[in-house]
Every structure is written in structure tokens, then in C-alpha cells.
Phi, psi and omega in degrees: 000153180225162204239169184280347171254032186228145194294133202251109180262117197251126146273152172247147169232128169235225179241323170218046187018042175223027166242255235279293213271353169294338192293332176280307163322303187270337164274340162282352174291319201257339203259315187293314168292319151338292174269033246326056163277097163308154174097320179287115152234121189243158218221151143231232201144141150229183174307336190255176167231023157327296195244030184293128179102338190249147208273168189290167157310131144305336129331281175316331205260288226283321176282325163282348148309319176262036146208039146094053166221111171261142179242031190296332202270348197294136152260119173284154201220151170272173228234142186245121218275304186333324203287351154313001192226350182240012152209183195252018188206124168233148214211061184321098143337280199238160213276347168281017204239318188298325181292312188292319176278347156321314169275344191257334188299141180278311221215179182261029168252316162312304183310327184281349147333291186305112182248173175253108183328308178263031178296344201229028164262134169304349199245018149222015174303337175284319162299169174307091174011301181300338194266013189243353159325130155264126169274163160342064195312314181302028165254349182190270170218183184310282181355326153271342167270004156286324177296305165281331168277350171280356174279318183270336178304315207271015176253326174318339177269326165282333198287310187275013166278292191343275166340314178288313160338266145019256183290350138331335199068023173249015138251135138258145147299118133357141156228157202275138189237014168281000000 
């Protein structure tokens, strides 16, 4: 449970955190400041330690500019096991991201942490985890990083009803009974 003065932590996970999950971090972060949900922070991580020390993509940078959002501040990071346990949102991109943390969540309180990011988008929300992935965008041209904020744009409004839920007390987390 989370209370209405305490903090709410959404992480994004992608695979080498310098497309997809920074892109998510700061529009929900730009989006949460927006709607004045105080309190929320969101931070992101990938999986690999590829690009771990390296700045977003430019591609990613150039499309989040041209709506006001600078990630000039972004460093990609690789994914920290504690953080199952520090934050109340894990916010999966892609179904390899959903799987991998999945096999890696420690307890069954963590795993109900875990989502797929356009689990809260509507016009897939009902479906299957698989069927809820983003790809990669670094495969390929802006058009895809046009593609991707509009999949991750179109889930923000479910991410922050969640959050808002949430510190409501009307979502519990799993809790673990070991």
C-alpha cells in the first residue's frame, strides 16, 4: 500500500536503456509533472550493460525535444536486482524485457510489480503481455522513434490513473506470505 504523501516509484526497463525505456521515463515523468502528481518518481534501466555511461540515443533525444522534454541529463544504466524491492512499478517495453524480469523478480511481491508499459494502454490492454511489445527502435530510423512515442505516449494516461489508484489505496501489491 502506498500512502498519498509518500513516494510512488515507476522504473522503465528496456534492453540498453538509451531508446525505448529513457523515452518512457521522461514522458511519464513530464507527463506526472503535468498533471501535478506530486510524489512520483521515475527513473529507468536495461538489462544488458551495453550502453551502459552512454547519453540517449539521438534519434530518442531529437524526438523528445520536439515536444519540450530534455534528456540531455540521461546516463544509461544497467538493471539492479534491490530495485525489485524499491520500487512499486516495473514497467517492461518489450516482451523480452517482460520475461527476463520475470525470471529474475526474487519473491511473488515483486512479480505483481511487474508490467508490460502498454498493459495501460487501451486499445491493447486486454491482451496478452505478448502481444504488448515495442520494438526497438535503434534498428532503425526516426519513423520508428515516431512509432515509439506514440505507443508509450498512448499508455500515459493509464500509467498515471494507476498511480493515482494506487495512492488512493484502491491497488494492493501481492504481498509475499513467506
Amino acid at each position: 500500500m502506498t500512502s498519498m504523501s509518500s513516494q510512488y516509484r515507476i522504473i522503465t526497463v528496456c534492453t540498453g536503456n538509451i531508446c525505448r525505456s529513457p523515452m518512457a521515463e521522461l514522458m511519464l515523468a513530464e507527463a506526472a509533472s503535468a498533471a501535478q502528481l506530486t510524489g512520483v518518481q521515475v527513473d529507468s534501466a536495461g538489462i544488458t550493460a551495453y550502453e551502459v555511461g552512454r547519453p540517449i540515443d539521438p534519434r530518442a533525444a531529437r524526438k523528445l525535444a520536439a515536444h519540450h522534454i530534455g534528456s540531455e541529463l540521461h546516463v544509461a544504466r544497467e538493471w539492479r536486482s534491490d530495485w525489485f524491492h524499491s520500487r512499486e512499478l516495473i514497467l517492461a517495453l518489450d516482451v523480452d524485457h517482460y520475461g527476463w524480469l520475470r525470471q529474475a523478480a526474487p519473491d511473488p511481491a515483486s512479480l505483481a510489480k511487474i508490467r508490460m508499459l502498454r498493459s495501460f494502454d487501451p486499445a491493447v490492454a486486454g491482451r496478452d503481455p505478448l502481444e504488448q511489445g515495442i520494438e526497438d527502435p535503434w534498428y532503425g530510423g526516426h519513423a520508428d522513434f515516431d512509432l515509439t512515442w506514440d505507443l508509450i505516449h498512448a499508455a500515459v494516461p493509464g500509467i498515471l490513473e494507476h498511480v493515482r489508484a494506487a495512492r488512493q489505496h484502491t491497488v494492493h501489491p501481492v504481498r509475499s506470505t513467506s
